[in-house]
DSSP file (Angstrom, degrees, kcal/mol; ACC not computed):
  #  RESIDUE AA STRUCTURE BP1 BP2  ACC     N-H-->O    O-->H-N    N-H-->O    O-->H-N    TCO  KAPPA ALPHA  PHI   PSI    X-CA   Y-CA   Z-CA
    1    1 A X              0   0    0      0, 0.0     2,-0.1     0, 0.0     5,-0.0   0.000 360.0 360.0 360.0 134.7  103.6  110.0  123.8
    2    2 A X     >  -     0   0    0      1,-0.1     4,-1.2     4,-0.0     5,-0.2  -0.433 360.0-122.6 -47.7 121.6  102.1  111.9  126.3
    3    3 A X  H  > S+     0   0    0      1,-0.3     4,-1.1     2,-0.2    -1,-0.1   0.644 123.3  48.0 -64.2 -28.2   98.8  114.7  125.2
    4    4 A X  H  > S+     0   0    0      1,-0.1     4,-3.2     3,-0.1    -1,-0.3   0.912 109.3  47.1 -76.6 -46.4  101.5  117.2  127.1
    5    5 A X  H  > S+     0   0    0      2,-0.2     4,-1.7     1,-0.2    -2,-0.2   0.737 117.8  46.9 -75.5  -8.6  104.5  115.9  125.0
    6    6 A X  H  X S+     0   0    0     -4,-1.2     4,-2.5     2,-0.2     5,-0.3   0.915 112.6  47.0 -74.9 -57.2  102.0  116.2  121.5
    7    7 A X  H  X S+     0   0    0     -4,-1.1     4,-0.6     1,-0.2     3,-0.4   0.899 109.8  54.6 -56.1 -45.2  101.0  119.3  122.3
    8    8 A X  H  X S+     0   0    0     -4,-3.2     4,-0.8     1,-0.3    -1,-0.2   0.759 116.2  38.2 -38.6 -60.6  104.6  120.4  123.0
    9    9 A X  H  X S+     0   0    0     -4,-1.7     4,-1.0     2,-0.2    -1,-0.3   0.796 104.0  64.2 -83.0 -17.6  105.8  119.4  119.9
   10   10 A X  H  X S+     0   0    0     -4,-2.5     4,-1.4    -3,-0.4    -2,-0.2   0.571 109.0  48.6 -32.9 -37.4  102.9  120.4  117.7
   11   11 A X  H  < S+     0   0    0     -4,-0.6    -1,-0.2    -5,-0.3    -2,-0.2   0.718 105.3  47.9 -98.3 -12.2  103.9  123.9  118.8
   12   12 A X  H >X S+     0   0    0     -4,-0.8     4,-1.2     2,-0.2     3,-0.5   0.801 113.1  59.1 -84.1 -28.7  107.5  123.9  118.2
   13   13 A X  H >X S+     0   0    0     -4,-1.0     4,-2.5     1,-0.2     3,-1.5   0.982 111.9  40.0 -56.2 -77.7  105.8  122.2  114.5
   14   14 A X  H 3< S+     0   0    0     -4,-1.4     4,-0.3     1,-0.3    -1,-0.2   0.521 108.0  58.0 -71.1  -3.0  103.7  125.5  114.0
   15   15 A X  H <> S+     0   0    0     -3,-0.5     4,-2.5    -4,-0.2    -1,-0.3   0.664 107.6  51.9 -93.7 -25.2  106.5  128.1  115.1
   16   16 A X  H <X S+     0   0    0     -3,-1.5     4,-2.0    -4,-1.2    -2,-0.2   0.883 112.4  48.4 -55.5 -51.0  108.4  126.4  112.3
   17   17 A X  H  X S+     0   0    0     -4,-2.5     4,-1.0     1,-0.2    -1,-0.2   0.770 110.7  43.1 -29.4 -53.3  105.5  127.2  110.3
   18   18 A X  H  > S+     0   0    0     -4,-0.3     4,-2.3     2,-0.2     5,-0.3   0.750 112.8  53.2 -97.8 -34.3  104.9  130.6  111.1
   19   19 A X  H  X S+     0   0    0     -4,-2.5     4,-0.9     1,-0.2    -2,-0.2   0.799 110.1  53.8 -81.8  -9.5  108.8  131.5  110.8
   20   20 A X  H  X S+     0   0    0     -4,-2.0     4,-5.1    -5,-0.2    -2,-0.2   0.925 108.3  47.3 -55.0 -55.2  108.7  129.8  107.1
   21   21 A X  H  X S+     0   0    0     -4,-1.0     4,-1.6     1,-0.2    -2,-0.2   0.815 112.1  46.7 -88.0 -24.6  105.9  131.8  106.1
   22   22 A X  H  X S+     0   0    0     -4,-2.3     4,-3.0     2,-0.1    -1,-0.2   0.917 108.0  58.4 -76.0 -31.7  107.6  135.1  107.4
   23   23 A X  H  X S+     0   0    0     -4,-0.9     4,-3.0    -5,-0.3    -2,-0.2   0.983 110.3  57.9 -53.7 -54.2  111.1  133.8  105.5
   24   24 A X  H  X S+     0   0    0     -4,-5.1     4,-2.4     1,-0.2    -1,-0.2   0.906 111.0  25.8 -42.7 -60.1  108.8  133.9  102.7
   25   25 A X  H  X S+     0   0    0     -4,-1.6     4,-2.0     2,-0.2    -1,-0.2   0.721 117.2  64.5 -95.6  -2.0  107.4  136.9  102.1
   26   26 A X  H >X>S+     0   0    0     -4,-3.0     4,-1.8     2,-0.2     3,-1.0   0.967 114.5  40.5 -45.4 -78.8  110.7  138.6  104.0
   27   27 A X  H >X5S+     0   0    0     -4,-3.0     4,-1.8     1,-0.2     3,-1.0   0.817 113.4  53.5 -30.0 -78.0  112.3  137.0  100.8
   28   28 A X  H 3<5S+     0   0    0     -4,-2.4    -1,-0.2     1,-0.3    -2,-0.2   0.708 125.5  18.9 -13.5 -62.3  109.6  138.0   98.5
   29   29 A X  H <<5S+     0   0    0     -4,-2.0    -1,-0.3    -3,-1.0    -2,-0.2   0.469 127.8  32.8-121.1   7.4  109.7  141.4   99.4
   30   30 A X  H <<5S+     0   0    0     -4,-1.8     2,-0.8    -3,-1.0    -3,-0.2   0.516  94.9  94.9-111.1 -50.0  112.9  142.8  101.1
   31   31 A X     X< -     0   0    0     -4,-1.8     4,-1.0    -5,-1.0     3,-0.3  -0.399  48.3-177.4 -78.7 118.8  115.2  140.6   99.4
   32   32 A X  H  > S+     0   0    0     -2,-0.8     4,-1.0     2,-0.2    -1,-0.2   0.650  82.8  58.0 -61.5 -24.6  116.9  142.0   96.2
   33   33 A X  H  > S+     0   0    0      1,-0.2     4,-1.2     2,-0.2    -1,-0.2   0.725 101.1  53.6 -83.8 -16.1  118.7  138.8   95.5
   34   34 A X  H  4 S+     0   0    0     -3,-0.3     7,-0.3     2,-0.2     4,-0.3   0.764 111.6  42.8 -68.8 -43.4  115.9  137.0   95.4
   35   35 A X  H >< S+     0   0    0     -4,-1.0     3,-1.1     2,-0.2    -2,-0.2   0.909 108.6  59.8 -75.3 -40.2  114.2  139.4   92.7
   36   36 A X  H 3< S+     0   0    0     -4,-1.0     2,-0.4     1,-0.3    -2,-0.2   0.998  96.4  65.3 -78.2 -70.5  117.4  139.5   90.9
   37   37 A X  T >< S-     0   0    0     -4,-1.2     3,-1.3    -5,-0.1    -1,-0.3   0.509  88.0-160.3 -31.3 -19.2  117.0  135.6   90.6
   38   38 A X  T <>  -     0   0    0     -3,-1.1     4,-0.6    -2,-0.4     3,-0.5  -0.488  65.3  -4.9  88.3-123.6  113.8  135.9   88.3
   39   39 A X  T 34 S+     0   0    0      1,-0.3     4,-0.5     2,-0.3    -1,-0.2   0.574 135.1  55.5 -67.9 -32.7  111.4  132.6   88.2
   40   40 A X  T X> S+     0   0    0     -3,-1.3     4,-1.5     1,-0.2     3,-0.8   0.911 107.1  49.8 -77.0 -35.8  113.9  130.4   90.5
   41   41 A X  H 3> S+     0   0    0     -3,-0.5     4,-2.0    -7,-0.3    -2,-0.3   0.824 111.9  49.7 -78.8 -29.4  113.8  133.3   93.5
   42   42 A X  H 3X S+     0   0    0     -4,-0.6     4,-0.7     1,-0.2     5,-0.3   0.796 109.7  50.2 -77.9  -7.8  109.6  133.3   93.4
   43   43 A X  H <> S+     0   0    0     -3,-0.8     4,-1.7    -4,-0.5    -2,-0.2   0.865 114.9  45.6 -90.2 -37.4  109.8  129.7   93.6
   44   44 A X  H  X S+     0   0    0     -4,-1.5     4,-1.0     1,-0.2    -2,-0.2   0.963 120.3  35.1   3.0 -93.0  112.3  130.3   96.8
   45   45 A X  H  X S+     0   0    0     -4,-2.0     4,-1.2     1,-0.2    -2,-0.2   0.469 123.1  49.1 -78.0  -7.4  110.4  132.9   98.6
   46   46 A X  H  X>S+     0   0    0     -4,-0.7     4,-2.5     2,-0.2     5,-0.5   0.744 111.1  51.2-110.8 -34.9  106.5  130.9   97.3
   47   47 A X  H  X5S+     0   0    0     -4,-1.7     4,-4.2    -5,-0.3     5,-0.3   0.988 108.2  56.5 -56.1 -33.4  107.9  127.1   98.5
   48   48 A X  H  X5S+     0   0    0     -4,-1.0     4,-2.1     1,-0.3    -1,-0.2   0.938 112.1  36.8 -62.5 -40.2  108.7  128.8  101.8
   49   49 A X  H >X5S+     0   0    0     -4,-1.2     4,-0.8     1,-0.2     3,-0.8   0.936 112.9  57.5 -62.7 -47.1  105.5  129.9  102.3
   50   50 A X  H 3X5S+     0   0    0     -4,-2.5     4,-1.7     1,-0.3     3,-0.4   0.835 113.2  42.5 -75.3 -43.2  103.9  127.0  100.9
   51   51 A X  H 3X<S+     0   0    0     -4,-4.2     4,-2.9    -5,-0.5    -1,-0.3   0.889 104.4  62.9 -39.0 -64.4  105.5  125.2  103.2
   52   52 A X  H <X S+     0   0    0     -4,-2.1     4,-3.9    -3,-0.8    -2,-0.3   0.771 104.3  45.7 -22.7 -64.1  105.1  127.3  106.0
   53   53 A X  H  X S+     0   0    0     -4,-0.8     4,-0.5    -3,-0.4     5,-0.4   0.563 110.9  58.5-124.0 -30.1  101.2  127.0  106.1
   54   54 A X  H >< S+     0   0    0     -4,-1.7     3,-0.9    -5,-0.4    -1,-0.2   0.962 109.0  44.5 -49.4 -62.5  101.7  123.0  105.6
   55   55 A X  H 3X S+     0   0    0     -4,-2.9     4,-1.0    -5,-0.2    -2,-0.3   0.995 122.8  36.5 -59.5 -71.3  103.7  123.0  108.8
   56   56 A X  H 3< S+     0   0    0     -4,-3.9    -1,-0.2   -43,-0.2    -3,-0.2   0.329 102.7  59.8 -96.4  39.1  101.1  125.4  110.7
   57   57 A X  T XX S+     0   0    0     -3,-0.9     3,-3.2    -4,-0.5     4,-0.5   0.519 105.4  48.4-115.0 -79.3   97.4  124.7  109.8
   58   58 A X  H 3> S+     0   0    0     -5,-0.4     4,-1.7     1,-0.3    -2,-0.1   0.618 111.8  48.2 -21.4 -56.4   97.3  120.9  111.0
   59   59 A X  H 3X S+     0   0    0     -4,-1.0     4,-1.0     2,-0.2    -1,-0.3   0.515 110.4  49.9 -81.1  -4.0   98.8  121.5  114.2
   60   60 A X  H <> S+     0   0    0     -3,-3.2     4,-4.2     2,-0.1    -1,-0.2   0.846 112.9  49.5 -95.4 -33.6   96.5  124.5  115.1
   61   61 A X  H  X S+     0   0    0     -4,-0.5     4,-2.1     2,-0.2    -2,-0.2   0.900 107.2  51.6 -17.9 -61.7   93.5  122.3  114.1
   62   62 A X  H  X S+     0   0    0     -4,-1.7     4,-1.2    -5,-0.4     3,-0.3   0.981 117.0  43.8 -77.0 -73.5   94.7  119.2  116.3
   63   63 A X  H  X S+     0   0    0     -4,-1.0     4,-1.6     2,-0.2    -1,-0.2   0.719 108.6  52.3 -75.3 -13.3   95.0  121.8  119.3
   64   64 A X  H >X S+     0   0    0     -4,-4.2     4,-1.1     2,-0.2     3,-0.7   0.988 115.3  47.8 -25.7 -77.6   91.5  123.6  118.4
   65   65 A X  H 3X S+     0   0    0     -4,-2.1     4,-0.7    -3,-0.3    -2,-0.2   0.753 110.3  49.0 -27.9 -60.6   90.4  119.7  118.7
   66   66 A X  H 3X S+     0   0    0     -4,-1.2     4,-1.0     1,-0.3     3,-0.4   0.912 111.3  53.6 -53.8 -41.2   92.4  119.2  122.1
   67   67 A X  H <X S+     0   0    0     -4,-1.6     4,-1.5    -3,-0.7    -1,-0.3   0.743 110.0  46.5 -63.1 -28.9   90.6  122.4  123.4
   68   68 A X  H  < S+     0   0    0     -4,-1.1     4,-0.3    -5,-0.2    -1,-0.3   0.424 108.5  46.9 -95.2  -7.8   87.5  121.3  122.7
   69   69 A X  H  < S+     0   0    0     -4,-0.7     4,-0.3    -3,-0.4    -2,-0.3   0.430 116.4  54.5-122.5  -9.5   87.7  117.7  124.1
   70   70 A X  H  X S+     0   0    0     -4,-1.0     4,-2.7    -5,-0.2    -2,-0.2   0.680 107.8  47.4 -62.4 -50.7   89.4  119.9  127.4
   71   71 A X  H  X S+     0   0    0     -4,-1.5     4,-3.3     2,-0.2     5,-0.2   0.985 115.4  45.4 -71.6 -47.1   86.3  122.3  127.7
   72   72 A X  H  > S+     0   0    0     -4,-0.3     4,-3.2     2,-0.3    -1,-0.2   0.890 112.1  53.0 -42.8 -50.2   83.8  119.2  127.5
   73   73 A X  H  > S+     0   0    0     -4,-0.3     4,-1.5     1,-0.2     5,-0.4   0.947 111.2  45.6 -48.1 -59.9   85.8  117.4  129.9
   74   74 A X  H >X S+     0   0    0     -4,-2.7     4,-2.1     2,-0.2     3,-1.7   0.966 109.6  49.4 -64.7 -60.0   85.6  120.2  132.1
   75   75 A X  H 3X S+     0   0    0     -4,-3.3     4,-5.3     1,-0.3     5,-0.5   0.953 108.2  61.3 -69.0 -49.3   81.5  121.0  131.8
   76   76 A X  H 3< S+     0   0    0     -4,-3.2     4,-0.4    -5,-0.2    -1,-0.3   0.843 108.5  40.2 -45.2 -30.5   81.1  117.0  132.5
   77   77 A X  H <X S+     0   0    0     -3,-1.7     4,-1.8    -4,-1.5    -2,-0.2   0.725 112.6  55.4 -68.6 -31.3   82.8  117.5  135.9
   78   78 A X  H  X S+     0   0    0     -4,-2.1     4,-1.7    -5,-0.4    -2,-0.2   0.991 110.8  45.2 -60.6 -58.8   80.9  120.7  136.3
   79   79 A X  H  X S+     0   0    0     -4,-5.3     4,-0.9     1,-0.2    -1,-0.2   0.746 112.1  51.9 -68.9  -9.3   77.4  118.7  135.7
   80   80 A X  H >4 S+     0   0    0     -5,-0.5     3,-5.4    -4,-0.4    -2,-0.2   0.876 106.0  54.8 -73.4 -65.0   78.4  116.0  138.0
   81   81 A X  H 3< S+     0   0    0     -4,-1.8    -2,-0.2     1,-0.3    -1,-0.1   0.708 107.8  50.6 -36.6 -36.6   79.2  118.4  140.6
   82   82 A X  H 3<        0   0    0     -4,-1.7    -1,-0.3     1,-0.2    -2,-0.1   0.617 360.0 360.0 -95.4   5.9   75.8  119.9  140.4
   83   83 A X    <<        0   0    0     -3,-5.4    -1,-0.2    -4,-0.9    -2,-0.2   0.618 360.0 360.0-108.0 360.0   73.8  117.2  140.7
């Protein structure tokens, strides 16, 4: 795969993420059926998150990484240029 096609999916990865860990605490704290549910509904609304924050800390990491191996890229063409 292709650094475009990574990245591409990496962010569809981490919107998964980030709509887990709102499903969570939406459940957690909006949902009444979930409270009604005792120990099995915190385990619900706390997997989702937990989940959640699996799904979207690697993949903003890896593109930190990309960003950072882009800006380098870039200041090595910059220093060729100026010498």
């Amino acid at each position: 795969m292709k650094d475009d096609q990574i990245i591409k999916l990496l962010k569809v990865v981490m919107a998964v993420g980030i709509l887990l860990l709102l499903t969570g605490i939406y459940l957690h704290m909006y949902e009444p059926r979930i409270e009604a549910m005792g120990v099995t509904g915190i385990l619900i609304s706390s997997g989702c998150v937990a989940f959640g924050m699996i799904l979207s800390l690697p993949t903003k990491m890896f593109i930190t990484f990309l960003l950072v191996k882009r800006e380098a890229d870039m200041a090595k063409q910059k220093n060729k240029r100026l010498q």
